[in-house]
C-alpha distance (Angstrom), angle and dihedral (degrees) to the residues before:
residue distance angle dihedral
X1 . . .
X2 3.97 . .
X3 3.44 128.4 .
X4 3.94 116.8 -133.9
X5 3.79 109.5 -134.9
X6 3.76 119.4 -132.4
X7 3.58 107.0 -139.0
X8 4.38 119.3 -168.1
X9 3.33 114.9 -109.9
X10 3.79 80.9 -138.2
X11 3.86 126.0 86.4
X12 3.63 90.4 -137.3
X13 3.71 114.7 -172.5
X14 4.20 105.6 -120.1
X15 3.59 91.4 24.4
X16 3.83 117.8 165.9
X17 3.84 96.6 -154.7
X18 4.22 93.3 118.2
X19 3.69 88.3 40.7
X20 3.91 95.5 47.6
X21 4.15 89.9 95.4
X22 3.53 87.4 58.9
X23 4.02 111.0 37.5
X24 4.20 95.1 43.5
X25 3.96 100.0 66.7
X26 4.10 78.7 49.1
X27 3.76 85.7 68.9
X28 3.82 132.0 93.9
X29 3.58 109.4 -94.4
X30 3.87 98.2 -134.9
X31 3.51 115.6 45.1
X32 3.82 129.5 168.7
X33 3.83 102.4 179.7
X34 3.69 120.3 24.6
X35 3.96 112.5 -159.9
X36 3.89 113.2 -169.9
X37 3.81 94.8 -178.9
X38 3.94 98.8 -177.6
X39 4.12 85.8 43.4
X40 4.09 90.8 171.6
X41 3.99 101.1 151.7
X42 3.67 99.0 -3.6
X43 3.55 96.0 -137.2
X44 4.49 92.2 128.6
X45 4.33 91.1 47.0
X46 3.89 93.1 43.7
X47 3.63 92.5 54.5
X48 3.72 96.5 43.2
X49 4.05 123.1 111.1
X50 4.13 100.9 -125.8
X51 3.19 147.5 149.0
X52 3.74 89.4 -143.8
X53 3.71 130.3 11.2
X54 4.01 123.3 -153.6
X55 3.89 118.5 -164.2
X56 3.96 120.1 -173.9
X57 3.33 131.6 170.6
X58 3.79 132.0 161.7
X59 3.95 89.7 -136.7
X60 3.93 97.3 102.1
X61 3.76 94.5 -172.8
X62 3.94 91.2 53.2
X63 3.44 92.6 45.0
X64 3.67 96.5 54.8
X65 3.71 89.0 45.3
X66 4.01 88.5 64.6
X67 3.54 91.1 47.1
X68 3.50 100.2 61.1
X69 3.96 89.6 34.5
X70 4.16 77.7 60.4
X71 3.31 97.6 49.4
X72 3.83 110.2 40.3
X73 3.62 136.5 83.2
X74 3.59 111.1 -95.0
X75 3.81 93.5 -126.1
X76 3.36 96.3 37.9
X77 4.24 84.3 54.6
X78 3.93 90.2 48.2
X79 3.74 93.2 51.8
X80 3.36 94.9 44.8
X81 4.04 85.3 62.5
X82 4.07 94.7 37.7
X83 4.45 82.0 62.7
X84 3.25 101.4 40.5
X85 3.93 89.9 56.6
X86 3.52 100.4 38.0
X87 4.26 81.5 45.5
X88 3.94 90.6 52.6
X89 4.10 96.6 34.4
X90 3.41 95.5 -125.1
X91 3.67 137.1 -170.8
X92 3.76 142.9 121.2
X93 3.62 90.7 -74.0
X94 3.93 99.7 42.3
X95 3.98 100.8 96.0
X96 4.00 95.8 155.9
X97 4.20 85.0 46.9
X98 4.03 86.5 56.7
X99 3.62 91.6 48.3
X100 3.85 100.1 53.0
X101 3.87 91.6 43.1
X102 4.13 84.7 49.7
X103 3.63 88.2 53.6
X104 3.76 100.9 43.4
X105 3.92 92.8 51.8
X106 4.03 86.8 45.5
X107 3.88 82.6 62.2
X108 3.88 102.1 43.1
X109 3.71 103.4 17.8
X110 4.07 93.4 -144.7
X111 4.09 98.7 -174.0
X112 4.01 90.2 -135.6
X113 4.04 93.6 51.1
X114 3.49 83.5 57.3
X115 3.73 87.8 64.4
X116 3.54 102.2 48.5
X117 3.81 90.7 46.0
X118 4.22 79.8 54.5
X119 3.77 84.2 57.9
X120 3.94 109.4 46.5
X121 4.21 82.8 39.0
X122 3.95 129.9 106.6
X123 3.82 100.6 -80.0
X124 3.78 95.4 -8.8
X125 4.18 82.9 -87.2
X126 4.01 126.9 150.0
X127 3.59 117.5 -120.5
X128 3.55 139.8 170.3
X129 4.06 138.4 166.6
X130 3.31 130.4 -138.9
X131 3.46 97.0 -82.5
X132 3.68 81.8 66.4
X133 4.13 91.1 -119.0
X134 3.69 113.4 130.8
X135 3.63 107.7 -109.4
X136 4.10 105.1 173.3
X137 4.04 101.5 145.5
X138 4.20 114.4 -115.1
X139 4.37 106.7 -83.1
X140 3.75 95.7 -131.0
X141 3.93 127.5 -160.8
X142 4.41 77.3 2.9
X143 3.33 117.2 53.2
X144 3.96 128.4 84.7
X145 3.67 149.1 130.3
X146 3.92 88.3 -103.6
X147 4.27 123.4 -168.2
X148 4.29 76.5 -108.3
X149 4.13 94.0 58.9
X150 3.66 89.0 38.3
X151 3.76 93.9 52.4
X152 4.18 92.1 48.8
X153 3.76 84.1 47.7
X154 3.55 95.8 58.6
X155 4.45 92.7 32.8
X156 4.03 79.0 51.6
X157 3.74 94.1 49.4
X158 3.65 107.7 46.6
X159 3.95 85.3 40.5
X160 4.20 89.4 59.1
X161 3.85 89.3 40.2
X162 3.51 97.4 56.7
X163 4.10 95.2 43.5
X164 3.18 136.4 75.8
X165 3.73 105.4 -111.4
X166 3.71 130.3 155.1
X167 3.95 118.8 -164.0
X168 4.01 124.9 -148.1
X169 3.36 126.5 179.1
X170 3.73 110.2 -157.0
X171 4.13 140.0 111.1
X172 3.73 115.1 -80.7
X173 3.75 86.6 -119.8
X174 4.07 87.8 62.7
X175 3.40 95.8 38.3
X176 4.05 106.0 127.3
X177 3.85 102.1 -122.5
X178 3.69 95.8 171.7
X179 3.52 77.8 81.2
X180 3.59 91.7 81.7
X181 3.87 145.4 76.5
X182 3.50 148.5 -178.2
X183 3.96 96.2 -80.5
X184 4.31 82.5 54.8
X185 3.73 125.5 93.9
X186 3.85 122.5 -161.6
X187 3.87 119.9 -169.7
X188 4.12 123.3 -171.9
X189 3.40 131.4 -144.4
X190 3.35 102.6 175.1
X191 4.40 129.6 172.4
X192 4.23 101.1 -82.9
X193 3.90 113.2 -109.6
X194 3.61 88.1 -141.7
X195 3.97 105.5 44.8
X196 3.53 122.8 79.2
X197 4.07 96.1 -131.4
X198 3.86 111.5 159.4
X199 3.60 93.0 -129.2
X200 4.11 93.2 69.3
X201 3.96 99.1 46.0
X202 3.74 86.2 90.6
X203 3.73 87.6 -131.8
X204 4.19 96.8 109.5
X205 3.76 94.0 81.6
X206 3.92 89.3 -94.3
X207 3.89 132.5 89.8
X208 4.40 115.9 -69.2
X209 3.60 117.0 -138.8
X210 3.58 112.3 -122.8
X211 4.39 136.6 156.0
X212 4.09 80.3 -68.7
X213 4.15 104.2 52.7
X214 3.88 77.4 42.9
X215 3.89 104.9 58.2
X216 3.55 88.6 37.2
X217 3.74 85.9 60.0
X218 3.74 94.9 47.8
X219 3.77 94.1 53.9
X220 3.77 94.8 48.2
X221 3.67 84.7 54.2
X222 3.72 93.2 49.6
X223 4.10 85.9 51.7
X224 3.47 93.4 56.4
X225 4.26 87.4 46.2
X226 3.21 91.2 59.8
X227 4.10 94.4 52.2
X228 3.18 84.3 59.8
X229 4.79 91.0 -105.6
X230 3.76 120.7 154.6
X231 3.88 111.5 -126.9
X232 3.74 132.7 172.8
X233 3.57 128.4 -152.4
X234 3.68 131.2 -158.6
X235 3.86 127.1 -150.7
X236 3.32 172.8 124.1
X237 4.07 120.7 -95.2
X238 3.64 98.1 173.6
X239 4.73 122.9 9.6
X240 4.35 113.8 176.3
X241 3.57 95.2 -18.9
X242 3.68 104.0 -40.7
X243 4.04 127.5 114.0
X244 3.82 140.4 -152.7
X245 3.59 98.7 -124.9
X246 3.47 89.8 169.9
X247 3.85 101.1 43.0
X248 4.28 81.2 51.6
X249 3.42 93.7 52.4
X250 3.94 90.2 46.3
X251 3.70 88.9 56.3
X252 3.43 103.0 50.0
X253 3.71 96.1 37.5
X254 3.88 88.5 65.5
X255 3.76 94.3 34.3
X256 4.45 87.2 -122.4
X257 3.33 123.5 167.8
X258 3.62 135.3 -107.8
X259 3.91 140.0 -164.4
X260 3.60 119.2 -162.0
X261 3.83 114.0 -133.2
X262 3.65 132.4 -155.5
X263 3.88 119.6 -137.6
X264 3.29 100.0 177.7
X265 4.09 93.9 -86.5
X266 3.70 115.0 152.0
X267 3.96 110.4 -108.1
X268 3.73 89.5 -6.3
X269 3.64 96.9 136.5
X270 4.23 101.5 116.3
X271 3.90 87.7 -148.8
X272 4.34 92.0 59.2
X273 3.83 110.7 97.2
X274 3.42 89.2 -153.2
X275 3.96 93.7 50.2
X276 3.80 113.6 145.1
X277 3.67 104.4 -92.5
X278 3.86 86.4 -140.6
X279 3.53 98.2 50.6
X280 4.25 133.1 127.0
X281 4.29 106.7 -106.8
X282 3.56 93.6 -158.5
X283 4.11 111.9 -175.7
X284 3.83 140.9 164.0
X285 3.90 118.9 -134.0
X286 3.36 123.6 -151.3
X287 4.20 133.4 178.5
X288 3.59 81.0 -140.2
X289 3.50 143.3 72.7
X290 4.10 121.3 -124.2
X291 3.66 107.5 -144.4
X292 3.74 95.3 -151.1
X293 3.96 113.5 27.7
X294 3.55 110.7 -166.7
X295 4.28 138.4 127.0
X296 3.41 104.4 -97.4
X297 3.81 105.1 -142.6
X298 4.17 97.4 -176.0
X299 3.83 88.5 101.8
X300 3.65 121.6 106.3
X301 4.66 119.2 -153.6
């Protein structure tokens, strides 16, 4: 039997969707509460086999978007998007249209304008400054809600509606953790420290990442070690040359695990002599060993 992928109808920046086949059979196989702490797109925690799924994510504006995508009618959602671009005249073409549907949601902050501004915008990406006003620039000649976004939206939807998911917006840092136990499972995805991704300059009008976020995310994970919680972390050890010397150290301080992914990066394989030298190490550590590591290809996109 296959396993339909959910994919987000959002072009999240990060997002593990291509990776998905690998990083799942990494995952406990019994898991009452799933916690993805750095939610983002939600493509890992929709996909996930729980009794109870926990998204976070410190991006109000996304968070209420999944909120009302959760709690509205699927029609009702879908013609909600049909007006608004027949309201605004959009198209690939339609720059000006764009612009005055960027500026009305910048005034009332509607959660579903913010999607169709996602879809007419450069690379269907989320952006905001620190003003907090979305300012992603119009995706001409590219851009559009297509039949293939409209068909994740709705996969997305019914998937959320008929889970048991619970959204917070807060910091990691403020997360509650006492909320969990040993029968729990928390996975991070959290900004790289050594990318250059616009979302962890601290420029967007929400927190960077920098060496600080990223010790204070170690420890918690240590914490929850020691209480004996299962966590995964995605990943990067080394990106064009650079390393994380302190994510290294972290590992083999604490003896954790990791599982070497491929994302399709030429030579990236950390065990090939002849890797590139300039290549993306992209891993998933876990406090836990997985008694069988392999790709599970029984998933169907």
């Amino acid at each position: 039997m296959k396993n339909h992928i959910i994919k987000s109808p959002l072009n999240y920046i990060g997002g593990k969707y291509r990776i998905l086949n690998q990083i799942l059979p990494l995952f406990p196989k019994q898991i009452d509460k799933f916690v993805d702490i750095f939610a983002g797109g939600c493509n890992v925690g929709i996909n996930v086999n729980a009794n109870k799924i926990i998204f976070n994510d410190n991006l109000t504006y996304l968070i209420d978007l999944f909120i009302e995508l959760q709690k509205n009618d699927i029609d009702c959602v879908l013609l909600h998007i049909d007006n608004r671009i027949k309201q605004f005249a959009l198209s690939q073409t339609n720059e000006e249209g764009y612009k005055k549907l960027r500026e009305y949601y910048n005034e009332y902050k509607n959660p579903l304008d913010l999607f169709v501004l996602v879809a007419y915008s450069f690379n269907h990406q989320i952006r905001f400054n620190n003003s907090h006003q979305f300012n992603n620039p119009f995706g001409k000649n590219r851009s559009s809600f297509n039949d293939k976004m409209k068909s994740n939206l709705i996969d997305f939807m019914m998937k959320l509606q008929n889970s048991n998911v619970e959204f917070f917006n807060n910091d990691f840092i403020d997360f509650d953790f006492t909320l969990l136990s040993r029968d729990d499972f928390i996975y991070c995805d959290p900004p790289y420290l050594i990318t250059t991704g616009t979302y962890n300059d601290g420029k967007r009008g929400f927190k960077g990442w920098s060496e600080k976020e990223e010790i204070e995310l170690l420890n918690i994970l240590d914490t929850l070690d020691t209480e004996g919680i299962k966590f995964a972390l995605s990943n990067v050890l080394e990106h064009k040359g650079d390393k994380n010397i302190l994510l290294k150290e972290w590992i083999e301080d604490n003896n954790y695990n990791i599982h070497y992914l491929n994302k399709n990066y030429i030579n990236s394989n950390y065990q090939t002599k002849n890797r590139d030298k300039k290549s993306t190490i992209e891993v998933l550590i876990t406090n836990y060993k997985v008694e069988e590591e392999k790709t599970l290809f029984d998933y169907e996109y």
